[in-house]
PDBQT receptor file of N, H, CA, C and O in Angstrom, charges set to zero:
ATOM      1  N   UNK A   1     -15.208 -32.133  91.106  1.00  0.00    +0.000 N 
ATOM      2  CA  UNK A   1     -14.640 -32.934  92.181  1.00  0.00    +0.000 C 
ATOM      3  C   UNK A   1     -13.316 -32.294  92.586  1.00  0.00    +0.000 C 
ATOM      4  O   UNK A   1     -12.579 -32.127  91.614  1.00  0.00    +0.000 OA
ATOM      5  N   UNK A   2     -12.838 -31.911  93.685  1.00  0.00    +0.000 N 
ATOM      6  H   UNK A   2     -13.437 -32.046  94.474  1.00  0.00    +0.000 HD
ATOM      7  CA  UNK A   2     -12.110 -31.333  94.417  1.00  0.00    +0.000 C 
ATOM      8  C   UNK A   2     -11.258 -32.438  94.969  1.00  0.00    +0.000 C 
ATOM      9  O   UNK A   2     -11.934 -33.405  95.317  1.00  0.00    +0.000 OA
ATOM     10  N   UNK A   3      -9.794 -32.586  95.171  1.00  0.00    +0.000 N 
ATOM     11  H   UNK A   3      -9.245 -31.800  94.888  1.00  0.00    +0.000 HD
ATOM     12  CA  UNK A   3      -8.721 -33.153  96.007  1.00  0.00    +0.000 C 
ATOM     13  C   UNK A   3      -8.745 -32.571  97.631  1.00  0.00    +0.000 C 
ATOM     14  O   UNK A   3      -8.730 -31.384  97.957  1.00  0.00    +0.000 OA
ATOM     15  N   UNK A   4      -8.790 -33.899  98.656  1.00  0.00    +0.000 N 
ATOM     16  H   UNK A   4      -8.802 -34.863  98.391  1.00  0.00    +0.000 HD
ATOM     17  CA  UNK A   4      -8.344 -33.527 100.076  1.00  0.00    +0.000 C 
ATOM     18  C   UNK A   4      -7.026 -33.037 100.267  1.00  0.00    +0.000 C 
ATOM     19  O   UNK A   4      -6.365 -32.422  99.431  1.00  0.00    +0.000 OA
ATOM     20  N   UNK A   5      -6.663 -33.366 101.486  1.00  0.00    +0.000 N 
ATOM     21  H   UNK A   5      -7.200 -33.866 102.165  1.00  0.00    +0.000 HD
ATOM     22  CA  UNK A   5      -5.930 -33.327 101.856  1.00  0.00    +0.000 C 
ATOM     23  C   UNK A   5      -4.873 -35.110 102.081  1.00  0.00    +0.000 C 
ATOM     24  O   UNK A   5      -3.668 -35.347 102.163  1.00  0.00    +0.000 OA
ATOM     25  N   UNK A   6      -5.881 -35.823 102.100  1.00  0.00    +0.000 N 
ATOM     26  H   UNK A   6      -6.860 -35.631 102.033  1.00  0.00    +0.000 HD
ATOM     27  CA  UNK A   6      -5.819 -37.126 102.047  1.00  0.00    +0.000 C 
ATOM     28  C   UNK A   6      -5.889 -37.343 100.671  1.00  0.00    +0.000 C 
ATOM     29  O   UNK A   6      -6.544 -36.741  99.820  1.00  0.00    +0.000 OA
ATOM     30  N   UNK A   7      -4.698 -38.812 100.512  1.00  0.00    +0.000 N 
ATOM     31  H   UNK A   7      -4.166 -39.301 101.203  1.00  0.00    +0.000 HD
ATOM     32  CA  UNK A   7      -4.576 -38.914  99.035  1.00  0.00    +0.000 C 
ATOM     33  C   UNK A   7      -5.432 -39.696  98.662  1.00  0.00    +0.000 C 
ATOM     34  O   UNK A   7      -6.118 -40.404  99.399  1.00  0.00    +0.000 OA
ATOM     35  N   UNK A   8      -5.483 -39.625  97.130  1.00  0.00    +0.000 N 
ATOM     36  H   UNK A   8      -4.926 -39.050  96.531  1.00  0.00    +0.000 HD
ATOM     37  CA  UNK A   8      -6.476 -40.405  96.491  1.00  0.00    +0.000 C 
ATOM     38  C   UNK A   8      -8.228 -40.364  97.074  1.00  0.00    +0.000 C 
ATOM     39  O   UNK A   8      -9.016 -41.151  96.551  1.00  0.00    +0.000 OA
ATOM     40  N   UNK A   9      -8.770 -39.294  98.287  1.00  0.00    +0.000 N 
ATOM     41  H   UNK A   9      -8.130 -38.654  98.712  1.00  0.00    +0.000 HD
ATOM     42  CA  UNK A   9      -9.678 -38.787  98.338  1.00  0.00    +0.000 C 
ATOM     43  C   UNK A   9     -10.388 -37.572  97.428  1.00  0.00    +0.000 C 
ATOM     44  O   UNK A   9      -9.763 -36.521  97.294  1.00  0.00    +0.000 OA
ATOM     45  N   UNK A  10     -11.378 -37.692  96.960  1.00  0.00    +0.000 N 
ATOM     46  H   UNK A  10     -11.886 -38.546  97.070  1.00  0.00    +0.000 HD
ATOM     47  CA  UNK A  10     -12.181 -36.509  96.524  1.00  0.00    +0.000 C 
ATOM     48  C   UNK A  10     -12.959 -36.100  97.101  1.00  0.00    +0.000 C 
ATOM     49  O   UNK A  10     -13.319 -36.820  98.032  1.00  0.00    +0.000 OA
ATOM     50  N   UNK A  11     -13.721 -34.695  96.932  1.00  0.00    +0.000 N 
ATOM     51  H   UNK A  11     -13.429 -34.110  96.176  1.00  0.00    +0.000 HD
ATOM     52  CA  UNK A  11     -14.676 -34.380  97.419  1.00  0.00    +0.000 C 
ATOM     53  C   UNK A  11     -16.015 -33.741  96.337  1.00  0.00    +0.000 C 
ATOM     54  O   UNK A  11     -16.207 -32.593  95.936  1.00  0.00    +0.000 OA
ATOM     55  N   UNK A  12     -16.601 -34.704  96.153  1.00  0.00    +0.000 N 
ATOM     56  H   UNK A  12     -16.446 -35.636  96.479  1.00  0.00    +0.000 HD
ATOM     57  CA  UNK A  12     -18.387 -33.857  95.037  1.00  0.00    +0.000 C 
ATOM     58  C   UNK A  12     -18.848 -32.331  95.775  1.00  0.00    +0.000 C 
ATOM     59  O   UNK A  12     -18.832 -31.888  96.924  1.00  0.00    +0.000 OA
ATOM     60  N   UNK A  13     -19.157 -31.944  94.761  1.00  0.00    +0.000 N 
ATOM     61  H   UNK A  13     -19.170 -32.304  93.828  1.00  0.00    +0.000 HD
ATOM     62  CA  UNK A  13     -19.480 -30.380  95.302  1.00  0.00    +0.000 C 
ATOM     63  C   UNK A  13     -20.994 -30.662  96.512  1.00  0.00    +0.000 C 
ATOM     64  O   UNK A  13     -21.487 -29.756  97.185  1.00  0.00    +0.000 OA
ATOM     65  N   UNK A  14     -21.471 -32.107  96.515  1.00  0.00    +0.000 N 
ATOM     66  H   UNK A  14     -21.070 -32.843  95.969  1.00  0.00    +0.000 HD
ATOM     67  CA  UNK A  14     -22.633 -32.269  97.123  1.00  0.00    +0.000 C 
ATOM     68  C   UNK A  14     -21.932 -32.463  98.780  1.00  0.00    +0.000 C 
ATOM     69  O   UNK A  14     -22.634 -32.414  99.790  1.00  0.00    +0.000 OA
ATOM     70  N   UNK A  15     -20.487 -32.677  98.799  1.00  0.00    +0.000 N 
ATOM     71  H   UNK A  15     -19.917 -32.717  97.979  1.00  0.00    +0.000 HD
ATOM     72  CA  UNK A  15     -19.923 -33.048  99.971  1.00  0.00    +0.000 C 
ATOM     73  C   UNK A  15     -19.760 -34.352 100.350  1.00  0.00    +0.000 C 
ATOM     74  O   UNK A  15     -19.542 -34.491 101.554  1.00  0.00    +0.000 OA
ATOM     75  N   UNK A  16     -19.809 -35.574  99.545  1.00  0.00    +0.000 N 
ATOM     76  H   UNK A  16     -19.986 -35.461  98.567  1.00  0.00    +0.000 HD
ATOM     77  CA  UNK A  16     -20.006 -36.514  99.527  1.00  0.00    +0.000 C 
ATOM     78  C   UNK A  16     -17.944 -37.074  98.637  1.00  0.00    +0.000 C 
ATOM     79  O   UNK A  16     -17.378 -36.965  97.549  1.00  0.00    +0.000 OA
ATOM     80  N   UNK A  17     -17.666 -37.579  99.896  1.00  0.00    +0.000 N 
ATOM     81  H   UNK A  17     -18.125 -37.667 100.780  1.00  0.00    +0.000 HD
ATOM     82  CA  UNK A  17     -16.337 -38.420  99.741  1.00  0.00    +0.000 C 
ATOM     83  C   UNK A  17     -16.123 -39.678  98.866  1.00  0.00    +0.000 C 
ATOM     84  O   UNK A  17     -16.811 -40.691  98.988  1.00  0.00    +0.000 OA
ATOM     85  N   UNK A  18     -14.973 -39.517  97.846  1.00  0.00    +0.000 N 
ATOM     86  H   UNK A  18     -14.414 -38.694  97.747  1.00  0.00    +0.000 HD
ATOM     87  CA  UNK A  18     -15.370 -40.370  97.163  1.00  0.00    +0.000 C 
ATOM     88  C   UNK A  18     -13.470 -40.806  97.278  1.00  0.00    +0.000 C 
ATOM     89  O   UNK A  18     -12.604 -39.942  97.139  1.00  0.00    +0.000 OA
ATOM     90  N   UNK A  19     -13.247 -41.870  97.473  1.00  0.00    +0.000 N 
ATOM     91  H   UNK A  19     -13.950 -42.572  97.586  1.00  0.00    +0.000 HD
ATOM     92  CA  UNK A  19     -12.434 -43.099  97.761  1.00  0.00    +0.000 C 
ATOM     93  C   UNK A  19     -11.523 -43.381  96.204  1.00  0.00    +0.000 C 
ATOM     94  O   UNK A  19     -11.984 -44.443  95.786  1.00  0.00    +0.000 OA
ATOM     95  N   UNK A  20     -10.724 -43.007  95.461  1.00  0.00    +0.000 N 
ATOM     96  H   UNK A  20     -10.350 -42.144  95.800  1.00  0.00    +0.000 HD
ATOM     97  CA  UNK A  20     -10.412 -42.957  93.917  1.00  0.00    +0.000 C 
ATOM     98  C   UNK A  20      -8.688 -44.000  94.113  1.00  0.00    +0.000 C 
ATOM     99  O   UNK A  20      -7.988 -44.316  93.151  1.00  0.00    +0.000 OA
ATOM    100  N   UNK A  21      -8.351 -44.362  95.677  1.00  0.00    +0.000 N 
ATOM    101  H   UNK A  21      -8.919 -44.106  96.459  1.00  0.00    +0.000 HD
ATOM    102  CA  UNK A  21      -7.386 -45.073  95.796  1.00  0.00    +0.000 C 
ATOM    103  C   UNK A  21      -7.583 -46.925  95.650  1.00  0.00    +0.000 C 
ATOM    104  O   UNK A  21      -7.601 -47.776  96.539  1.00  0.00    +0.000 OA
ATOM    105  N   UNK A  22      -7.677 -47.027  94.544  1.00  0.00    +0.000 N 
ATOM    106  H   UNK A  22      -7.662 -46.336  93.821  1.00  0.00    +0.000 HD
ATOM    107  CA  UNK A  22      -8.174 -48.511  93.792  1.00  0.00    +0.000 C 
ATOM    108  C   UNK A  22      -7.064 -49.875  94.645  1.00  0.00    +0.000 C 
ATOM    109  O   UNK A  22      -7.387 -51.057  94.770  1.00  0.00    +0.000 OA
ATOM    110  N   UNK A  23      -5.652 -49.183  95.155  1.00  0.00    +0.000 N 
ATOM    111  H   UNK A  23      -5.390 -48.223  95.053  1.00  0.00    +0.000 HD
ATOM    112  CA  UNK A  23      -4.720 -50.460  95.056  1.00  0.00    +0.000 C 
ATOM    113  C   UNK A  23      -5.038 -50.657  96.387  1.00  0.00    +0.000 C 
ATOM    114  O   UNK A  23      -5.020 -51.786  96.878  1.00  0.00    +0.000 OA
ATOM    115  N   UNK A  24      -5.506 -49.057  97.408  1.00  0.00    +0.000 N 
ATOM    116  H   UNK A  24      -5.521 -48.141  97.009  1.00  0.00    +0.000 HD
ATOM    117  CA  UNK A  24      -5.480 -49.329  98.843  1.00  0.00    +0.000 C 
ATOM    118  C   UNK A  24      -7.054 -49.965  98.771  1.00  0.00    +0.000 C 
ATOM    119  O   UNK A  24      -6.930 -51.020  99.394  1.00  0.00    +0.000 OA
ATOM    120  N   UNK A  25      -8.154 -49.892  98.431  1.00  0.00    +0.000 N 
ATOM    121  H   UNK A  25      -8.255 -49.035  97.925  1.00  0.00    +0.000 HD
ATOM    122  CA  UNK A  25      -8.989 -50.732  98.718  1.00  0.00    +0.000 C 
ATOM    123  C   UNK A  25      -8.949 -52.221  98.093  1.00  0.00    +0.000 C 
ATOM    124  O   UNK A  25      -9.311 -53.145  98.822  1.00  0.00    +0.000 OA
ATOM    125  N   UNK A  26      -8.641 -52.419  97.134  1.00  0.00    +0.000 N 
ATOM    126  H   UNK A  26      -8.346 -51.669  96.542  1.00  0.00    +0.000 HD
ATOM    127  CA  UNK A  26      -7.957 -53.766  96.819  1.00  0.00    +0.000 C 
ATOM    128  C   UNK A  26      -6.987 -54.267  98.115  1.00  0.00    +0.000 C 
ATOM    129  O   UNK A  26      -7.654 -55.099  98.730  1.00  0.00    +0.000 OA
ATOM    130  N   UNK A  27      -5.864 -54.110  98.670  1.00  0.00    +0.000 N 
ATOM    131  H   UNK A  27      -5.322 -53.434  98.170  1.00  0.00    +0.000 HD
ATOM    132  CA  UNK A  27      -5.785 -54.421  99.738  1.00  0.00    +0.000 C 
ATOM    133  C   UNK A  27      -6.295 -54.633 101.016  1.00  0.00    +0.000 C 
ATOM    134  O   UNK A  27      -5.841 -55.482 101.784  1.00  0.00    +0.000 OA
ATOM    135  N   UNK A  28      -7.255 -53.865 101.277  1.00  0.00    +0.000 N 
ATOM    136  H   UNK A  28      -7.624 -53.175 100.654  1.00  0.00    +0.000 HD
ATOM    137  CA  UNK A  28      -8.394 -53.782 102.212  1.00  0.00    +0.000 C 
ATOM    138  C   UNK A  28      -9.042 -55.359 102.105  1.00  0.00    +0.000 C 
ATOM    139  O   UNK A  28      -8.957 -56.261 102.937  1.00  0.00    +0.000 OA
ATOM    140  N   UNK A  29      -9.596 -55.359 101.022  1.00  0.00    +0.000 N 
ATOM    141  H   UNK A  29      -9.665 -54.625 100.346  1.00  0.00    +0.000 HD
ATOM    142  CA  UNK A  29     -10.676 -56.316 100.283  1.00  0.00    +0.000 C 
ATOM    143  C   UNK A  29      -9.643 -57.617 100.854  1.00  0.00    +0.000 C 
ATOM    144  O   UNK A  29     -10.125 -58.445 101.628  1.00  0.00    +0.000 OA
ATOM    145  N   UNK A  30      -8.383 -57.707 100.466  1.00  0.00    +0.000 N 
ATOM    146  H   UNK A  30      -7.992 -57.034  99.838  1.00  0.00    +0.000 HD
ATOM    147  CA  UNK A  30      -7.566 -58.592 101.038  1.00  0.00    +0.000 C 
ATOM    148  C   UNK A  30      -7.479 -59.576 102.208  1.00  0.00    +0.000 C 
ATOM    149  O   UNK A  30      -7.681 -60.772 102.417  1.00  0.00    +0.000 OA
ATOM    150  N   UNK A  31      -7.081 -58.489 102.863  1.00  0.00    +0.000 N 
ATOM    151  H   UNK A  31      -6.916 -57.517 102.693  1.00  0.00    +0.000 HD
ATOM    152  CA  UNK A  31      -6.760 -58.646 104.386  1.00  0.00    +0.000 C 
ATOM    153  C   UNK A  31      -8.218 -58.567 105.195  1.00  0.00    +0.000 C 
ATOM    154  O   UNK A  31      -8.298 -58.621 106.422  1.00  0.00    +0.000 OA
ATOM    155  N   UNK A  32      -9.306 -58.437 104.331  1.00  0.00    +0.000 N 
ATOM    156  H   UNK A  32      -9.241 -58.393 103.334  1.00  0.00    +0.000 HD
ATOM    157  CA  UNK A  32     -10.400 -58.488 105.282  1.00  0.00    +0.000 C 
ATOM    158  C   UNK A  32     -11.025 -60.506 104.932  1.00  0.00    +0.000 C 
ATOM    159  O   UNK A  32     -11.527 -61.196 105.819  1.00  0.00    +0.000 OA
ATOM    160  N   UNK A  33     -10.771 -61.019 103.398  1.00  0.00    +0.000 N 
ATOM    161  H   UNK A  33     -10.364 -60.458 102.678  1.00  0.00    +0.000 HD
ATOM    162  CA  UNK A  33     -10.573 -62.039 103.025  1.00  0.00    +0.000 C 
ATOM    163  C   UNK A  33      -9.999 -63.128 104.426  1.00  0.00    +0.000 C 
ATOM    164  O   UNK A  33     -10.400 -63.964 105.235  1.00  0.00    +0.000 OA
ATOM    165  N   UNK A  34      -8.814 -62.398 103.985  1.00  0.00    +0.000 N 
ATOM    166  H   UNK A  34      -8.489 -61.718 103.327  1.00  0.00    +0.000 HD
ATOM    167  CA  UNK A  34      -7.947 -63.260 105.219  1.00  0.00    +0.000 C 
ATOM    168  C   UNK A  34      -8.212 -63.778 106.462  1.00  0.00    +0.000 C 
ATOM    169  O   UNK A  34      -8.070 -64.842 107.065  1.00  0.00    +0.000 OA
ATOM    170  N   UNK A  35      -8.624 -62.727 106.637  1.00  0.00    +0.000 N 
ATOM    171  H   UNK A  35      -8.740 -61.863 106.147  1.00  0.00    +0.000 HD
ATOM    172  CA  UNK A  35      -9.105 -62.524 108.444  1.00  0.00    +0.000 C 
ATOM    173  C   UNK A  35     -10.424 -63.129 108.202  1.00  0.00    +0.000 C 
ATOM    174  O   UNK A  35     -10.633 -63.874 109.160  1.00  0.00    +0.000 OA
ATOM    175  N   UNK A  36     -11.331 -63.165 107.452  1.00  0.00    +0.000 N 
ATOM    176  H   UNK A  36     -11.162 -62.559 106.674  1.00  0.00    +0.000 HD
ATOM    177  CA  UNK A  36     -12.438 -64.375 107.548  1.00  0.00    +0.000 C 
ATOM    178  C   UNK A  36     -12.201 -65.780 107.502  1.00  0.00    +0.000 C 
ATOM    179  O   UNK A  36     -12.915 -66.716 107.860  1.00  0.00    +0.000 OA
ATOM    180  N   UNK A  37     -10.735 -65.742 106.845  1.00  0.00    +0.000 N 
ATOM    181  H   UNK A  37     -10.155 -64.981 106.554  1.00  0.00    +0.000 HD
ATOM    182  CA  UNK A  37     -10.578 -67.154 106.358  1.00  0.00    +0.000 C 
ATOM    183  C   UNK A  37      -9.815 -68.291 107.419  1.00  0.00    +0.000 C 
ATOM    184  O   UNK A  37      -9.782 -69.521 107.448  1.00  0.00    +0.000 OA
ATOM    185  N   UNK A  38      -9.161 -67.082 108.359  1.00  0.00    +0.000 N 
ATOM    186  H   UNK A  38      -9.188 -66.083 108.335  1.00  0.00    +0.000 HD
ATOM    187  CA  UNK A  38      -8.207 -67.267 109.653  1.00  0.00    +0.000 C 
ATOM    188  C   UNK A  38      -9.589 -67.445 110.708  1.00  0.00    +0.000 C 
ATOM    189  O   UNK A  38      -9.479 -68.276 111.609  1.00  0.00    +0.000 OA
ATOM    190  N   UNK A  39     -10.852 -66.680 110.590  1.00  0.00    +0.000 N 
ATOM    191  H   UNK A  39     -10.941 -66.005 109.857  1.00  0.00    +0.000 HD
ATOM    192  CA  UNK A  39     -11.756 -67.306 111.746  1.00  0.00    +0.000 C 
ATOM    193  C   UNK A  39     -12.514 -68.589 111.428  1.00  0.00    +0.000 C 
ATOM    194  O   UNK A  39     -12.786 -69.487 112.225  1.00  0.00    +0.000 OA
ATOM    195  N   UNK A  40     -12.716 -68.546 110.542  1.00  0.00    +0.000 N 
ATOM    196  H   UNK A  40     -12.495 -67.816 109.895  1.00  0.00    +0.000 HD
ATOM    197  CA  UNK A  40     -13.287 -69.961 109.817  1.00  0.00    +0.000 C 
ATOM    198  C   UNK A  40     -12.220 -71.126 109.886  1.00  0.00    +0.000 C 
ATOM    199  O   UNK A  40     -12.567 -72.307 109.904  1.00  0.00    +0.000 OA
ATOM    200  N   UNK A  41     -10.959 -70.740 109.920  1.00  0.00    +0.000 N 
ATOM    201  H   UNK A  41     -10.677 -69.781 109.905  1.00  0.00    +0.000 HD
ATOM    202  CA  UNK A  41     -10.292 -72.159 110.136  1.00  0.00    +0.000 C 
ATOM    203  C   UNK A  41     -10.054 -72.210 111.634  1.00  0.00    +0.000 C 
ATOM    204  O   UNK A  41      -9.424 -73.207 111.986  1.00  0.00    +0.000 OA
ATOM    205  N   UNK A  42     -10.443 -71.290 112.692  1.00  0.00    +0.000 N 
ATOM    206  H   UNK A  42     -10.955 -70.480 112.406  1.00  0.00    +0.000 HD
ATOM    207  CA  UNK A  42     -10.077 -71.187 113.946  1.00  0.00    +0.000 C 
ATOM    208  C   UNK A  42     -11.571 -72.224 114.335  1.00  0.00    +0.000 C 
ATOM    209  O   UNK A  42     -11.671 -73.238 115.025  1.00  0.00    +0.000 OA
ATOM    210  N   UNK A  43     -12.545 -71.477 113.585  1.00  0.00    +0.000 N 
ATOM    211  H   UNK A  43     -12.464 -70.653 113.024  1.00  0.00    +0.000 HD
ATOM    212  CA  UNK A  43     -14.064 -71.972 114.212  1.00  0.00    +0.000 C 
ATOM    213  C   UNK A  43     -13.950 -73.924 113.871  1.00  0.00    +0.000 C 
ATOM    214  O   UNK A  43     -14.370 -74.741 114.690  1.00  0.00    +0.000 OA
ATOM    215  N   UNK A  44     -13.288 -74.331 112.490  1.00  0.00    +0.000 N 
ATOM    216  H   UNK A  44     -12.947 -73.667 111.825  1.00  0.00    +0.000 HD
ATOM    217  CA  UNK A  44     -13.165 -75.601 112.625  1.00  0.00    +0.000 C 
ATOM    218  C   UNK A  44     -12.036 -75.980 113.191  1.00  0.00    +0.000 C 
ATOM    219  O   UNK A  44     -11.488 -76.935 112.640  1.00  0.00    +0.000 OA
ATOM    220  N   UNK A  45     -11.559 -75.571 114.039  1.00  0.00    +0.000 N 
ATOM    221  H   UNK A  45     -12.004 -74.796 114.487  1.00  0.00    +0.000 HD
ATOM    222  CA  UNK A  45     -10.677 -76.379 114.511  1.00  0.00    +0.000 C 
ATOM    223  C   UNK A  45     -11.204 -76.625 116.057  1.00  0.00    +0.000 C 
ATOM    224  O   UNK A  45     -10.895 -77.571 116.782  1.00  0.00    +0.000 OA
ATOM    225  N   UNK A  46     -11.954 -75.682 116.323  1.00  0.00    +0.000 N 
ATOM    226  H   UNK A  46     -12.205 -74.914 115.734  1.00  0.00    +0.000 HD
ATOM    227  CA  UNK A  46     -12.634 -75.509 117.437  1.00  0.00    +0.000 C 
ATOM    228  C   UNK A  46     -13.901 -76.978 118.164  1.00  0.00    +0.000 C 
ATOM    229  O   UNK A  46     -14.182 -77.537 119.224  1.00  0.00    +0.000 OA
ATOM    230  N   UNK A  47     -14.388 -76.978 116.279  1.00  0.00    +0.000 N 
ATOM    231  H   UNK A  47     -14.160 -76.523 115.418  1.00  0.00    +0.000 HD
ATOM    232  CA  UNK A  47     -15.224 -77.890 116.110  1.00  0.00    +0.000 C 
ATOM    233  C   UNK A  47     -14.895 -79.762 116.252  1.00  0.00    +0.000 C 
ATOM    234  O   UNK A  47     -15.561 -80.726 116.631  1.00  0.00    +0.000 OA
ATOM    235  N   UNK A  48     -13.526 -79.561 115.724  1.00  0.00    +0.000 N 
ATOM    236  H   UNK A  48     -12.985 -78.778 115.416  1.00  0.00    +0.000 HD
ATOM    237  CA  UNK A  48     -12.830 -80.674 116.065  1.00  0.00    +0.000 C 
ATOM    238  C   UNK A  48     -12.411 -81.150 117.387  1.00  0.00    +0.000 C 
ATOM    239  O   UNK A  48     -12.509 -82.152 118.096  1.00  0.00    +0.000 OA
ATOM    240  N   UNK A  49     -11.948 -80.086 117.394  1.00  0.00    +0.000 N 
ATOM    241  H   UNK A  49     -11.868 -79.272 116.818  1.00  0.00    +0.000 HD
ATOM    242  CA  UNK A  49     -11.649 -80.120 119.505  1.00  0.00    +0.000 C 
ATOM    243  C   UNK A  49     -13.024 -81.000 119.891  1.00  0.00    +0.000 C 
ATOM    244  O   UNK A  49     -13.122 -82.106 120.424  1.00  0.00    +0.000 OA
ATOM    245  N   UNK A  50     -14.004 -80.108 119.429  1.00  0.00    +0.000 N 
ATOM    246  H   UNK A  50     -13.925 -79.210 118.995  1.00  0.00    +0.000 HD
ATOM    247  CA  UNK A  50     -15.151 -81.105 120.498  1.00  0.00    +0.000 C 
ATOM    248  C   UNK A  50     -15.699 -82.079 119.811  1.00  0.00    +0.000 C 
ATOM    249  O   UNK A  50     -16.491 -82.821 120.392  1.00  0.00    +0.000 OA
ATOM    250  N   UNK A  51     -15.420 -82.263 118.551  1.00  0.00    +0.000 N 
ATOM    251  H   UNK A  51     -14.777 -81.660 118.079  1.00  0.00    +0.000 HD
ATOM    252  CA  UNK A  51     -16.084 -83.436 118.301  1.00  0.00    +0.000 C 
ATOM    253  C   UNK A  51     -14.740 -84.755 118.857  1.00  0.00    +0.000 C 
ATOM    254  O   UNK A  51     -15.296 -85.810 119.163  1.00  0.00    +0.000 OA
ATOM    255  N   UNK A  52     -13.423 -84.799 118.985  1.00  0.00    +0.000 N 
ATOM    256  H   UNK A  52     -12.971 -83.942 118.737  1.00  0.00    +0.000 HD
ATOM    257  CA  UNK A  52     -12.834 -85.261 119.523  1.00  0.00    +0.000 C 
ATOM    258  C   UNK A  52     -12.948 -85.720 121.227  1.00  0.00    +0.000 C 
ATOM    259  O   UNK A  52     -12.982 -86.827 121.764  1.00  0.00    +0.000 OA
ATOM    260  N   UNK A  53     -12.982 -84.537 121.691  1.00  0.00    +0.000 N 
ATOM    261  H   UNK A  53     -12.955 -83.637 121.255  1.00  0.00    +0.000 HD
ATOM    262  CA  UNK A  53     -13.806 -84.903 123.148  1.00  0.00    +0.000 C 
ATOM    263  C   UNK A  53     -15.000 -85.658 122.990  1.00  0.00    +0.000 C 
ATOM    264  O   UNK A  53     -14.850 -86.603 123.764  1.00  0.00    +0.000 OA
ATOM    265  N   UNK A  54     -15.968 -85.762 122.494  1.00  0.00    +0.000 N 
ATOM    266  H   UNK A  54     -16.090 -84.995 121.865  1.00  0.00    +0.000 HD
ATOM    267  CA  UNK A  54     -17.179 -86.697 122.250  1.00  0.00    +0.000 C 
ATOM    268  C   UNK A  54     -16.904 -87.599 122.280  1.00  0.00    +0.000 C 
ATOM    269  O   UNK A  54     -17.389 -88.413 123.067  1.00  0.00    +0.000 OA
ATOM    270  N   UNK A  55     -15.516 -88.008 120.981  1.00  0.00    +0.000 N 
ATOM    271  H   UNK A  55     -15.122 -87.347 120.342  1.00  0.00    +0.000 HD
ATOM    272  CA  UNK A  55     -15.599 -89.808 120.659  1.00  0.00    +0.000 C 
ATOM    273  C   UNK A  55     -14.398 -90.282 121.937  1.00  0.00    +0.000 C 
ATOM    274  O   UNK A  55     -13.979 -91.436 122.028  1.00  0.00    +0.000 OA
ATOM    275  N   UNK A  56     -14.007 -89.256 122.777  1.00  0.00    +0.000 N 
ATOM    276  H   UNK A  56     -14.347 -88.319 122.703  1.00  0.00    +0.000 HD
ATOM    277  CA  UNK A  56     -13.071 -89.864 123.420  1.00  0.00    +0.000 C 
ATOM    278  C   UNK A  56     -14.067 -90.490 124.914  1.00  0.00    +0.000 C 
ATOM    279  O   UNK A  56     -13.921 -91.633 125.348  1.00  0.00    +0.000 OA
ATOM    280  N   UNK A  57     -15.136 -89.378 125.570  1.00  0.00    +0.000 N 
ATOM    281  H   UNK A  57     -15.255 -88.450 125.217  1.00  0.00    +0.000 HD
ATOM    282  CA  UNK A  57     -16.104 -89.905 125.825  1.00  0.00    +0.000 C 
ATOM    283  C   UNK A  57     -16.885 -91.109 125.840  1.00  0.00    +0.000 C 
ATOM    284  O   UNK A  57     -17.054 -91.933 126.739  1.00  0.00    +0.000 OA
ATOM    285  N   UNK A  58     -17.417 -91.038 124.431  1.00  0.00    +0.000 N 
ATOM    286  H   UNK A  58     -17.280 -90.369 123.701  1.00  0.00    +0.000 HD
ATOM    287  CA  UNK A  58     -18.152 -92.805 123.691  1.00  0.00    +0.000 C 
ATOM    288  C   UNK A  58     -17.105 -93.620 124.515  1.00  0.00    +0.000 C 
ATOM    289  O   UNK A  58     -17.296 -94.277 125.537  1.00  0.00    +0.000 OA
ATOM    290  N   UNK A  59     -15.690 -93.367 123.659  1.00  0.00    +0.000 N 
ATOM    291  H   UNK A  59     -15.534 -92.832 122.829  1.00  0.00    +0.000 HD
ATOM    292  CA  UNK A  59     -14.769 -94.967 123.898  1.00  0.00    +0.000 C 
ATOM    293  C   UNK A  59     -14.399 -94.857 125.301  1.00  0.00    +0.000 C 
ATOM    294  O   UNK A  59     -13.676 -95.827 125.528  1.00  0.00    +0.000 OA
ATOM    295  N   UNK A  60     -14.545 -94.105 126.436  1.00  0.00    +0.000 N 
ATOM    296  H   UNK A  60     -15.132 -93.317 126.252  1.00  0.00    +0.000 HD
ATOM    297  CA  UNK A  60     -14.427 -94.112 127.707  1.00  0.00    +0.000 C 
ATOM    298  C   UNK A  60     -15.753 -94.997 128.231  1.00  0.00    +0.000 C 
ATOM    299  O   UNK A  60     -15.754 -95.943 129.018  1.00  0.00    +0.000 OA
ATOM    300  N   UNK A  61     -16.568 -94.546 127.725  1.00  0.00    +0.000 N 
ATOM    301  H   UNK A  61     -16.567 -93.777 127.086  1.00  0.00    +0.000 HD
ATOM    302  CA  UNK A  61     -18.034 -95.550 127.899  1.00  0.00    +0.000 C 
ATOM    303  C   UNK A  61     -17.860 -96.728 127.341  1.00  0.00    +0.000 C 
ATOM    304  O   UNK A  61     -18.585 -97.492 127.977  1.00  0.00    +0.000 OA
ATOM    305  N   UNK A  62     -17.211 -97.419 126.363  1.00  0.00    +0.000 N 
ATOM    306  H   UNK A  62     -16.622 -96.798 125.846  1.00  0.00    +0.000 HD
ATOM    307  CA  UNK A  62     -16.968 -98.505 125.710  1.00  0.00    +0.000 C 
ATOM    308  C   UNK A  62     -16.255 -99.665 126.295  1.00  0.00    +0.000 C 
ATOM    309  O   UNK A  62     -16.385-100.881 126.150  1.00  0.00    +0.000 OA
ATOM    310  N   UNK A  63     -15.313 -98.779 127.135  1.00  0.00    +0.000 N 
ATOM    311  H   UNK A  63     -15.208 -97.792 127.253  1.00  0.00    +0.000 HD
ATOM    312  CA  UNK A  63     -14.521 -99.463 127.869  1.00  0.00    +0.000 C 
ATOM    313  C   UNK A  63     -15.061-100.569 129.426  1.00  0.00    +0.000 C 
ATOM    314  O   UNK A  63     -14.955-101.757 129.733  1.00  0.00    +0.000 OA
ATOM    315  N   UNK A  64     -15.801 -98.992 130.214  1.00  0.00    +0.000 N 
ATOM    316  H   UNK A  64     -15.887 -98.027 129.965  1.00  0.00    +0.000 HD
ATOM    317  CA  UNK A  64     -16.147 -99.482 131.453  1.00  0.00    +0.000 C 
ATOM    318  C   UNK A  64     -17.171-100.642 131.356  1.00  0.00    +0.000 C 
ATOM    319  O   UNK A  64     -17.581-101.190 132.379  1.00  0.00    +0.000 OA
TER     320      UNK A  64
């Protein structure tokens, strides 16, 4: 296994890149966490929005 030029990259004599930087993909793994966890609370909040419009609806019908 051979060193790039890029750190913590190798290279197999088959030419096949091998990734040996453990803290930068641990961070990766992170911030990709995150960012699922930031659309999932975007998607329910989204969900609320309209289930709010619904019951505001109903009680507009409740009224007349």
């Amino acid at each position: 296994m051979t060193r790039t030029e890029y750190p913590g990259i190798h290279k197999e004599r088959e030419g096949i890149l091998i990734n040996k930087d453990n803290s930068a993909l641990t961070a990766y793994k992170k911030l990709k966490q995150k960012e699922l966890n930031i659309q999932s609370i975007k998607q329910d909040v989204d969900d609320l929005k309209s289930d709010i419009a619904e019951i505001k609806e109903l009680l507009r019908g409740l009224v007349k």
